[in-house]
C-alpha positions in Angstrom: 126.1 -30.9 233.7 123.7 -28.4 232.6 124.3 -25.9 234.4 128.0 -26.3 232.7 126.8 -25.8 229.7 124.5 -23.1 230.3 127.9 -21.1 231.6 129.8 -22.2 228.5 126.8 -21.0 226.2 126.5 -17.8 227.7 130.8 -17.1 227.3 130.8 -18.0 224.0 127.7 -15.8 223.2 129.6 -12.9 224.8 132.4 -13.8 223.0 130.0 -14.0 219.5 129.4 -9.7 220.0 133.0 -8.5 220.8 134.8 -10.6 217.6 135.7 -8.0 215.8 136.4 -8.3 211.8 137.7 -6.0 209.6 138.8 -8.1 206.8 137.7 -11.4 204.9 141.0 -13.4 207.0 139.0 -12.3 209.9 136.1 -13.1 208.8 137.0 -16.6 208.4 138.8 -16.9 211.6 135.0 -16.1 213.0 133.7 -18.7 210.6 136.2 -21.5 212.0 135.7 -20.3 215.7 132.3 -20.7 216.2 130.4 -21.7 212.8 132.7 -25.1 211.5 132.6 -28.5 212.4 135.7 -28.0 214.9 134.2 -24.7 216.5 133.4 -24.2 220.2 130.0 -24.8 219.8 130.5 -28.1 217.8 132.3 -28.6 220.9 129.1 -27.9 222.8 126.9 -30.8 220.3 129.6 -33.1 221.0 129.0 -32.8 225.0 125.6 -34.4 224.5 126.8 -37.9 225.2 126.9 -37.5 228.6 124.3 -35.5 229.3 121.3 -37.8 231.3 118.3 -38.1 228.7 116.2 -36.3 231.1 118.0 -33.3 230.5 118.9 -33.7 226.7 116.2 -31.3 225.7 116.8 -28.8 228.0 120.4 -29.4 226.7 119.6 -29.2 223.0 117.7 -26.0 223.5 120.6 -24.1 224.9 123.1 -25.6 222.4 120.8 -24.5 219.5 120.0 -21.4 220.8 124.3 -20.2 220.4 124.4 -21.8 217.5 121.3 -19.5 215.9 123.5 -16.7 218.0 126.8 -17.8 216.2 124.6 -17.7 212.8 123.2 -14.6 212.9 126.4 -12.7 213.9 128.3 -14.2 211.2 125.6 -12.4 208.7 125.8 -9.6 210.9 129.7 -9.5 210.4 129.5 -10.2 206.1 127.1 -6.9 205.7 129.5 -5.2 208.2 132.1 -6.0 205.8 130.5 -5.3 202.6 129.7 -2.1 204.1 133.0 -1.1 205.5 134.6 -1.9 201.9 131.7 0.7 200.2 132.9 3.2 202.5 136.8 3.1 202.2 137.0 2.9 198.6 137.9 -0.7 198.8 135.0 -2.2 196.3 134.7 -5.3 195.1 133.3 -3.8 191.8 135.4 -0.5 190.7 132.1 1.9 189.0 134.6 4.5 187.4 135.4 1.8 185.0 133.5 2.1 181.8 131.1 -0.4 180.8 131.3 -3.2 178.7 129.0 -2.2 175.7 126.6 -5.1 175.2 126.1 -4.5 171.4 123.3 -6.0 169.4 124.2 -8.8 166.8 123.4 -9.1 163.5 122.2 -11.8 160.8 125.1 -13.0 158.6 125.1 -11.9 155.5 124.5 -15.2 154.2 122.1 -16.2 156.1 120.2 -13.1 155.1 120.7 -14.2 151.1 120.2 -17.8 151.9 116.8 -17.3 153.5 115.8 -15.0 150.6 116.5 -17.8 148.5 114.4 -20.1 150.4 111.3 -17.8 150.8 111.5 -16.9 147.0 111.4 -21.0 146.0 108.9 -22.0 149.1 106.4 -19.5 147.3 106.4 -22.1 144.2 106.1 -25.2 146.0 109.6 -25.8 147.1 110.3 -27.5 150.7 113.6 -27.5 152.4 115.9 -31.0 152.7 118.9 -31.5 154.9 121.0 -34.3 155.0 124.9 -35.0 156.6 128.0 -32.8 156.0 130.0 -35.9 155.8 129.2 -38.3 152.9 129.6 -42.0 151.8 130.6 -42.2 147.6 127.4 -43.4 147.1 125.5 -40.5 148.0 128.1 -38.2 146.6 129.1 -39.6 143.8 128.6 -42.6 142.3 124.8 -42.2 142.7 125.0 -39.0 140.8 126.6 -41.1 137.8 130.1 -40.4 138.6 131.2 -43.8 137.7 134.7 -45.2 139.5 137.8 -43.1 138.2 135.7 -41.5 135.9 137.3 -38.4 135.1 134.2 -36.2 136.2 135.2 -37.1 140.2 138.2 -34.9 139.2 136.0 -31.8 138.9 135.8 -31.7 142.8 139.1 -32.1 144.8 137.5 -33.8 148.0 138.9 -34.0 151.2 138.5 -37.6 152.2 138.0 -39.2 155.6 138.1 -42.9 155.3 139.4 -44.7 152.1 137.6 -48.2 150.8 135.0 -47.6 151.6 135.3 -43.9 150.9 134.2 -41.4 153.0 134.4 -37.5 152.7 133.0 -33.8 153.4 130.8 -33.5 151.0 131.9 -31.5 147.6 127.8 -30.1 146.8 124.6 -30.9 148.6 123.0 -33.3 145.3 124.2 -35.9 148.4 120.7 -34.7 149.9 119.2 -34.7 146.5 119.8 -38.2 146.5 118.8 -39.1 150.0 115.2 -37.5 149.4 114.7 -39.5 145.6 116.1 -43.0 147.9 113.0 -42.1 150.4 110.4 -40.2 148.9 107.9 -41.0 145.5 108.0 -38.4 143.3 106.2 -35.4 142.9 109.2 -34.1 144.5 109.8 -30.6 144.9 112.7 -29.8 147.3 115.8 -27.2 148.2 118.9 -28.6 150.0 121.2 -25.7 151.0 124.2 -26.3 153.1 127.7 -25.9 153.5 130.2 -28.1 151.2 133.5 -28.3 151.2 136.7 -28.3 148.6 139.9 -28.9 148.5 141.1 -25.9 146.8 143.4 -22.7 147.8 141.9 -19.8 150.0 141.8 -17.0 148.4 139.5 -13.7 147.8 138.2 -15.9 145.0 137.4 -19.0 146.5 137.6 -20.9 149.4 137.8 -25.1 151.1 134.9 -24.4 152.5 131.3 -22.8 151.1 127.9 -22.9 150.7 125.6 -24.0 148.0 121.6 -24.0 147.8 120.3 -27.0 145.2 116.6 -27.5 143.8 115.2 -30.7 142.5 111.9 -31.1 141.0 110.5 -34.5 139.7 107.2 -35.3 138.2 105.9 -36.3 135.5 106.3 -34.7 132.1 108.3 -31.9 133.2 110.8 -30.1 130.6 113.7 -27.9 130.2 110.9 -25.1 129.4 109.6 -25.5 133.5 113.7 -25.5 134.6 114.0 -22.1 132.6 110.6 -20.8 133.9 111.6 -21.5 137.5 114.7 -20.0 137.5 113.0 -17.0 135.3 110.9 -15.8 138.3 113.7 -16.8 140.6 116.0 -14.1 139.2 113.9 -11.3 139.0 112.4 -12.0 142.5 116.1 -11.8 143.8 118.0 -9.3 141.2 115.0 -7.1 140.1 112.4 -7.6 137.5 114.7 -5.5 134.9 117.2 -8.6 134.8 117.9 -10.9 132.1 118.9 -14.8 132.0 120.9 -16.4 129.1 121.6 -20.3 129.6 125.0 -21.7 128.1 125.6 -25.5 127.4 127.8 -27.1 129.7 128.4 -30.8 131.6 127.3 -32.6 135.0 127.2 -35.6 135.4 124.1 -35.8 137.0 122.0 -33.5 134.5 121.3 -33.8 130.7 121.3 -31.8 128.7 123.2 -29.5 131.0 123.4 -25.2 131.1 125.2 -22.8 133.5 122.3 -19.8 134.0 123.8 -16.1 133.6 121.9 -12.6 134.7 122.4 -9.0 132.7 124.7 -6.9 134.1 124.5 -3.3 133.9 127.3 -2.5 132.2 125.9 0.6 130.2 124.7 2.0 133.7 126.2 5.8 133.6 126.9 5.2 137.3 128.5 1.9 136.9 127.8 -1.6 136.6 125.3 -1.9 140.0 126.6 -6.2 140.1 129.8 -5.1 140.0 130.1 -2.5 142.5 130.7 0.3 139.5 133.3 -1.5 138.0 133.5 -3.9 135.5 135.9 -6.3 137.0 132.9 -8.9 137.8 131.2 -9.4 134.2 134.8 -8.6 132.7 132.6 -6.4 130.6 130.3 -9.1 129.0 127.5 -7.9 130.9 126.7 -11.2 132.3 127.9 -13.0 135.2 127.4 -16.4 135.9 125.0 -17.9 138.9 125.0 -21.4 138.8 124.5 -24.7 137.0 121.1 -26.4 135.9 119.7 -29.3 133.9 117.1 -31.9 133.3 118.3 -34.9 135.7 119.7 -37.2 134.0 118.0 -41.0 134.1 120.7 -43.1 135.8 120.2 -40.7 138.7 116.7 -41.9 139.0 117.1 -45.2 138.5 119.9 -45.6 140.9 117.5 -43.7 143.1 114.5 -46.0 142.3 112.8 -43.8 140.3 111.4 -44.9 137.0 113.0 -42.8 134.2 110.5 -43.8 131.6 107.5 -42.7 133.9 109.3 -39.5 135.8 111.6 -36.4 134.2 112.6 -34.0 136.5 115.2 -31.1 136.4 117.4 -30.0 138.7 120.0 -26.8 139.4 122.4 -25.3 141.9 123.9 -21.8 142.9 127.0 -20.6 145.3 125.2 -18.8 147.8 128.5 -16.6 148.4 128.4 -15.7 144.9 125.3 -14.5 145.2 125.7 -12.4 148.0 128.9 -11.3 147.0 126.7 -9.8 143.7 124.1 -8.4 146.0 125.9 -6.9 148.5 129.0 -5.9 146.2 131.9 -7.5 148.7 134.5 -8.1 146.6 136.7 -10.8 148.9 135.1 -14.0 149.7 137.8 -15.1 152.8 135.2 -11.8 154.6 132.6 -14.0 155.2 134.6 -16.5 157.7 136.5 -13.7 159.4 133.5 -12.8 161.6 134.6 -9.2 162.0 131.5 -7.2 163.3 132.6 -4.4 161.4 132.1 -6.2 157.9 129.0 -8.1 159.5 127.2 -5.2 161.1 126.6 -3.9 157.7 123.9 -5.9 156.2 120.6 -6.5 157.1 118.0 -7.9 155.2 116.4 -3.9 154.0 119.3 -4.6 151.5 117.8 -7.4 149.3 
């Protein structure tokens, strides 16, 4: 029996060196012939059965030694083909094409704004909250004294999820506001940025979806006069120390008394208004243009937060964050910003601010 075997080893070794391959169906063929399961020398491992057990390892060593044979000539025939293909032209990768540039990305515009805005508050104490995207009315509203029906919920057309109990995207990120007040004992000095979203038609105006960045700061015997102060610094910092801030009364819910801030714009600038890109089609030639809403918070919120009103005040505001980089950067269409064309995003880096 083994001397069988030894004959069939040494034909299918001869065999092994004249297969000839000259393509990757060839190749294959080799692969079934002598390297699968069904080959010839599977064959051979299947012969062991009746071979005495005396002569089993004599046996094994012959079968193993053509099927290290078959092994080696199948690597043998892969490099002959990889070569073969180099030489005729035939390549599995075709250099003459150009190459795919791999270009550098860059920050998002208002990323680069929105982390300005958090270094500049961070410097005065200010940490950085984040809560869901998607809100229960209690955190979005009702908490924030927006009673049921109360005309104010009207202010913000909210795309809802669930209905009794409600549940929505959230129209401003107070909802985190709220969240921190529920689980933290005041001093409290925190900034919740973060995308919202609203109902309302795109356009280069305005847009469902946006971001805002919102301060809250609660302590005892804080004022209006600290609110102003804050957001004092915080313009200059951002706009340049040459910039002015008016407040004008207005209405939250959530804050009273209640202002909307304004900065200067340049409108007597001989080279233009700078805010306005050298026109005046921002300010609408006032010379100011609006940046956001502020107040002192108003003492439901606290309370329905479990704060004491009579021991803590606290003030809080809120900004657009594509407003702003829509005045720092000049770009005079908001619906840019989602577009993700690298040729409106490769523009900005953060030299600019």
């Amino acid at each position: 029996m083994i001397e069988v075997v030894k004959r069939q080893a040494e034909a299918i070794k001869i065999d092994l060196q004249q297969f000839a391959v000259e393509n990757a169906e060839q190749l294959e063929a080799f692969r079934m012939r002598f390297i699968s399961k069904k080959s010839v020398v599977g064959e051979l491992f299947g012969l062991m059965k009746d071979v005495a057990p005396e002569s089993r390892k004599e046996f094994g060593m012959i079968v193993n030694e053509v099927k290290q044979a078959a092994d080696n000539r199948f690597k043998e025939l892969i490099e002959q083909l990889e070569n073969t293909k180099g030489q005729t032209g035939e390549m599995l990768i075709d250099l003459t094409l150009p190459p795919v540039p791999n270009e550098l990305g860059t920050i998002h515009p208002l990323s680069l704004v929105r982390n300005r805005i958090i270094e500049i508050f961070e410097r005065m104490g200010f940490n950085v909250s984040e809560g869901p995207e998607i809100e229960d009315d209690w955190h979005n509203f009702t908490a924030l004294n927006f009673p049921e029906n109360h005309p104010a919920r009207e202010m913000q057309d909210t795309f809802f999820i669930e209905k009794n109990p409600d549940i929505a995207l959230r129209t401003h990120t107070s909802s985190v506001q709220v969240r921190v007040m529920e689980n933290e004992k005041p001093p409290i000095r925190t900034l919740s940025p973060g995308r919202v979203y609203r109902n309302e038609a795109i356009s280069a105006r305005a847009h469902c979806f946006f971001h805002q960045v919102e301060g809250l700061y609660i302590d005892e015997n804080v004022s209006f006069a600290d609110l102003k102060q804050t957001l004092y610094h915080f313009a200059k910092e951002l706009f340049g120390p040459e910039t002015k801030v008016r407040f004008r009364p207005s209405f939250f819910p959530f804050t009273e008394p209640s202002a909307e801030m304004d900065i200067s714009c340049d409108i007597d600038n001989p080279k233009g208004c700078q805010l306005c890109g050298g026109s005046k089609n921002i300010c609408k030639g006032t010379g100011w243009v609006e940046i956001g809403g502020a107040g002192m918070v108003d003492p439901n919120v606290l309370e329905n937060s479990g704060i004491d009103s009579e021991k803590y005040t606290g003030f809080a505001f809120g900004m657009g964050i594509e407003r702003i980089t829509m005045l720092k950067f000049q770009i005079r269409d908001l619906r840019l910003f989602s577009e993700n064309d690298v040729r409106f995003l490769r523009q900005f880096t953060s030299a600019n601010l």
